[in-house]
C-alpha positions in Angstrom: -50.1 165.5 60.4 -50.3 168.9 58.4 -50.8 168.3 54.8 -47.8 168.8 52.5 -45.3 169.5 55.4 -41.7 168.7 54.9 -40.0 167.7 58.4 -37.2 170.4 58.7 -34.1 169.2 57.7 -31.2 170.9 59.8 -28.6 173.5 57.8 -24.9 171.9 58.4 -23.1 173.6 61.2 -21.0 174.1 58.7 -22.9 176.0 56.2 -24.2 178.2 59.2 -20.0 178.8 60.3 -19.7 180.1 56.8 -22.7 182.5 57.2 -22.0 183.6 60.5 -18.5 184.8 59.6 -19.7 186.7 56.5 -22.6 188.1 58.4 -19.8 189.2 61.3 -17.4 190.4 58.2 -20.2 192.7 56.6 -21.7 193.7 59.6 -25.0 192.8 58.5 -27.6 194.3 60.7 -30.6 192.4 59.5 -31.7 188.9 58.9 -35.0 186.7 57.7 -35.3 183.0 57.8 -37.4 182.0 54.7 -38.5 178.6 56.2 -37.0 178.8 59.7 -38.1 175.1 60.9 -37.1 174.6 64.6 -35.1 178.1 64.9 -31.8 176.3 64.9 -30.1 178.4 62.0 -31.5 181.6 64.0 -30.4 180.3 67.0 -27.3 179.7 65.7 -26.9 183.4 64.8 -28.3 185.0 68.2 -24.9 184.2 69.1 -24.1 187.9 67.0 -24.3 191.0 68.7 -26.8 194.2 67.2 -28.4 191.7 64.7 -32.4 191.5 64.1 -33.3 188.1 63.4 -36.6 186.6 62.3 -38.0 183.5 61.0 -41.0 182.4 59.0 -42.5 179.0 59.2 -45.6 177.7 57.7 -45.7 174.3 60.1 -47.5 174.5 63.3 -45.1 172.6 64.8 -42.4 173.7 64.2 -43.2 177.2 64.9 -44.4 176.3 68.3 -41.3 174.3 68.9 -38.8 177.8 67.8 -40.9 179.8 70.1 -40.9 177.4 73.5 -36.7 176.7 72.4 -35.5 179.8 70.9 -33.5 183.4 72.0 -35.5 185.2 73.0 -34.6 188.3 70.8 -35.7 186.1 67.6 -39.0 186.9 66.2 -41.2 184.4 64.4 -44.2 184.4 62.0 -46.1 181.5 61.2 -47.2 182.5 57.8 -46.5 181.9 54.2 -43.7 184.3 53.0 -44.6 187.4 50.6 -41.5 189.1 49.9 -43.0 192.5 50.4 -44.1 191.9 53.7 -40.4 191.6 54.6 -38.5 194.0 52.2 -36.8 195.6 54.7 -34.0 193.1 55.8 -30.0 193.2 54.5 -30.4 189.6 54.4 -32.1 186.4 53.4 -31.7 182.8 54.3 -32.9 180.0 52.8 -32.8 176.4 52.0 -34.6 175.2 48.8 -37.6 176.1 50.4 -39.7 178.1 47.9 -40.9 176.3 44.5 -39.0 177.5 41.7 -41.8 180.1 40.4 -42.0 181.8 44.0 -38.0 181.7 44.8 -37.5 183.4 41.1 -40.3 185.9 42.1 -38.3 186.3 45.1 -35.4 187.1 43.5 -36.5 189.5 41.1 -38.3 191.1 43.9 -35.2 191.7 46.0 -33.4 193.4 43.0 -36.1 195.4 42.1 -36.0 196.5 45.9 -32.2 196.9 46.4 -32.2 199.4 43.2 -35.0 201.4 44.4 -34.1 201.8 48.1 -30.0 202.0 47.4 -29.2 199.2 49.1 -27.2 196.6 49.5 -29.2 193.2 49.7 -27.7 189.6 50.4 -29.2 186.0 50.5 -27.7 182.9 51.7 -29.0 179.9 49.5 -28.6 176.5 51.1 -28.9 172.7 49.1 -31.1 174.9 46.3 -31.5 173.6 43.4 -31.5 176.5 41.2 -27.9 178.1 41.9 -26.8 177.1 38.8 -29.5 180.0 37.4 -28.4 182.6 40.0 -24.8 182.1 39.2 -25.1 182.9 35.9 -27.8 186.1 36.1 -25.7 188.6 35.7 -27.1 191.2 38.2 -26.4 188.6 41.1 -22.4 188.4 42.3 -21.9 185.2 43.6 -19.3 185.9 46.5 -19.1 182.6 47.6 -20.2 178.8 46.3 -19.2 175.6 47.6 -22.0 173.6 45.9 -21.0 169.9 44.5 -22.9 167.7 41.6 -25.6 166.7 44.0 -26.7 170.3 44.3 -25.4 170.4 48.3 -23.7 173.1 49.3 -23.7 177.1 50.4 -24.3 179.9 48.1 -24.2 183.7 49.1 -25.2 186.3 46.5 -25.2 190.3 46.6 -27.7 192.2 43.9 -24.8 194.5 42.0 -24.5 197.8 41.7 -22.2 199.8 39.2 -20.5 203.2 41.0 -24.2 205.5 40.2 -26.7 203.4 42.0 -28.1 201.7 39.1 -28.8 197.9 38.7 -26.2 196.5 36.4 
C-alpha cells in the first residue's frame, strides 16, 4: 500500500445535504475538494447546475477510482494541495484533512486572498478538529456549526468584511 495513506472515510449524507443547500442558497459558482477521496462529496454536488467542481487527492487509488466513477464535469488533480495553486475558487471543502500547521496556513492564506481580490470566500470544515480556533478568530463568521464534544459535525465559515472592503 501507499505509505502514510488514510482510507477515505465518507462525509455523512447529511453533512453534504447541509452543504448542498447553502451552496444552492448562495449561489456559489465554484468549488475545491481539499482531499476529495473517491469523488463522492463531488459527486454529490454534480447534482447543482453552473457549478465548477474539482477535487484534489494525494492517493493513487483513490484518484483513479474518482476518475473511472465520477461526473464527468468534475476535475481532479492528484497532487498535494498549495493553496495558491487554487486561489481562485468561492469555496473550500474539507474534512480534517490538512495537519494543523498547513490547514492554519490555509486559512490565513484564504483571508489574505478574499481582502485583496474583494471577495467573498467560504469553506465547509467537516469532523476537524480545530473549529473550536476558527470559531473564535474573529475575521472568520461562523454561519453555521453543528459540531458535538467528539469534534463530529459540519462547520461553514465566510472571511468578513466590514461595508469598505477591508478585512475586519
Amino acid at each position: 500500500g501507499e505509505i502514510g495513506f488514510i482510507p477515505p472515510i465518507p462525509t455523512p449524507y447529511y453533512y453534504l445535504l447541509i452543504a448542498r443547500r447553502f451552496i444552492k442558497k448562495n449561489n456559489i459558482k465554484s468549488l475545491i475538494d481539499i482531499g476529495s477521496g473517491t469523488g463522492r462529496a463531488l459527486n454529490f454536488f454534480a447534482k447543482i447546475n453552473n457549478i465548477n467542481l474539482v477535487g484534489i487527492e494525494i492517493s493513487e487509488y483513490c484518484y483513479n477510482y474518482s476518475i473511472k466513477n465520477s461526473d464527468h464535469k468534475i476535475k481532479y488533480f492528484k497532487r498535494e494541495f498549495k493553496y495558491n495553486k487554487f486561489d481562485c475558487f468561492e469555496c473550500y471543502f474539507m474534512a480534517d484533512t490538512l495537519r494543523e500547521e498547513k490547514f492554519f496556513s490555509f486559512v490565513k492564506d484564504l483571508k489574505e486572498v478574499s481582502q485583496k481580490n474583494h471577495k467573498n470566500k467560504y469553506f465547509f470544515y467537516i469532523n476537524g478538529y480545530h473549529w473550536k480556533k476558527l470559531i473564535n478568530d474573529s475575521k472568520l463568521e461562523c454561519i453555521y456549526n453543528n459540531y458535538n464534544i467528539h469534534n463530529r459535525g459540519i462547520g461553514i465559515f465566510k472571511v468578513k468584511w466590514n461595508d469598505k472592503w477591508k478585512l475586519l
